[in-house]
C-alpha positions in Angstrom: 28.8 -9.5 20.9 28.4 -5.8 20.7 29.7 -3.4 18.1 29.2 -0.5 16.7 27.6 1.7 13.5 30.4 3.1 11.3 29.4 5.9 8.9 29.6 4.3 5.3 28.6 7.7 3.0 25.5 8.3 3.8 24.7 4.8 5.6 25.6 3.3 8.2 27.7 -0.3 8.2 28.6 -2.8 11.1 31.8 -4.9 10.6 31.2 -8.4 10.7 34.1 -11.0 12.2 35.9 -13.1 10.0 34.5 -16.0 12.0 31.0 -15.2 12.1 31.3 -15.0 8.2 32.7 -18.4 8.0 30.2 -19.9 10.0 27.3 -18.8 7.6 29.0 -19.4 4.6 28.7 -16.1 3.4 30.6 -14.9 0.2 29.9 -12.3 -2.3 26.6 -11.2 -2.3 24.0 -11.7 1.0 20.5 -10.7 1.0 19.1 -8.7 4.2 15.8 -8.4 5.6 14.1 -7.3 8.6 11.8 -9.2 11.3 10.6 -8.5 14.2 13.3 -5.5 15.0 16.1 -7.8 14.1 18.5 -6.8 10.9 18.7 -10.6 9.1 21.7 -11.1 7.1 21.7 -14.8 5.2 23.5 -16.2 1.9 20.8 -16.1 -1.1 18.3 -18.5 -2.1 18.1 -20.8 -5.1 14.6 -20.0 -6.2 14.1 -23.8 -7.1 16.7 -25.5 -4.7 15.3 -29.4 -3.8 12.7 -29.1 -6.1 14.9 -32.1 -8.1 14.9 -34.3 -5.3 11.1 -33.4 -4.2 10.3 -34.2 -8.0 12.4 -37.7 -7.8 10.9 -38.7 -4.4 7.1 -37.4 -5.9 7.7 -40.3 -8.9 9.3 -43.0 -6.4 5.7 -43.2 -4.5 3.9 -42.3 -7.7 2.8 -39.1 -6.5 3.4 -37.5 -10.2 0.5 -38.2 -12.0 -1.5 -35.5 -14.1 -4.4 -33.9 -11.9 -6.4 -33.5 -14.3 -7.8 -36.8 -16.0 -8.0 -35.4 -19.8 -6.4 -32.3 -21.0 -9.2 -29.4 -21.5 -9.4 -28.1 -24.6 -10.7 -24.2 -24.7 -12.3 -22.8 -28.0 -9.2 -21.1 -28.0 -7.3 -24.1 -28.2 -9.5 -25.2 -31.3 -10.1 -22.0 -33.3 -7.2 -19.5 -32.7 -4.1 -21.3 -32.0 -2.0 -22.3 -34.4 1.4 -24.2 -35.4 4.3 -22.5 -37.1 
């Protein structure tokens, strides 16, 4: 579909069909980037989206164990830090 560049104040805007809007899901806020010559217009990211599911599918095959065998105490740890 072509269109064109409308002057919005001292930018430039391109009107975006009702159905193309729909299709994406977009409402309220959008975030844009550009790749490869191509303006990129999507709905925003949850940061941590999944990671609940990727955590709960990590414990089913026991996948969620401590890397580290013992916990590494710095002399730090020992000689500054202390409870309130």
């Amino acid at each position: 579909m072509k269109t064109t560049l409308i002057p919005i104040g001292n930018s430039r805007g391109v009107r975006i069909p009702k159905p193309f809007i729909e299709q994406c899901g977009l409402a309220g806020e959008v975030e844009m980037d550009v790749q490869d010559g191509m303006i990129l217009i999507h709905s925003p990211r949850c940061p941590r989206s999944g990671w609940g599911a990727a955590f709960e599918s990590m414990a089913r095959q026991g996948d969620d164990k401590l890397l580290d065998p013992v916990p590494v105490s710095t002399r730090w740890d020992n000689e500054e830090w202390q409870w309130k």
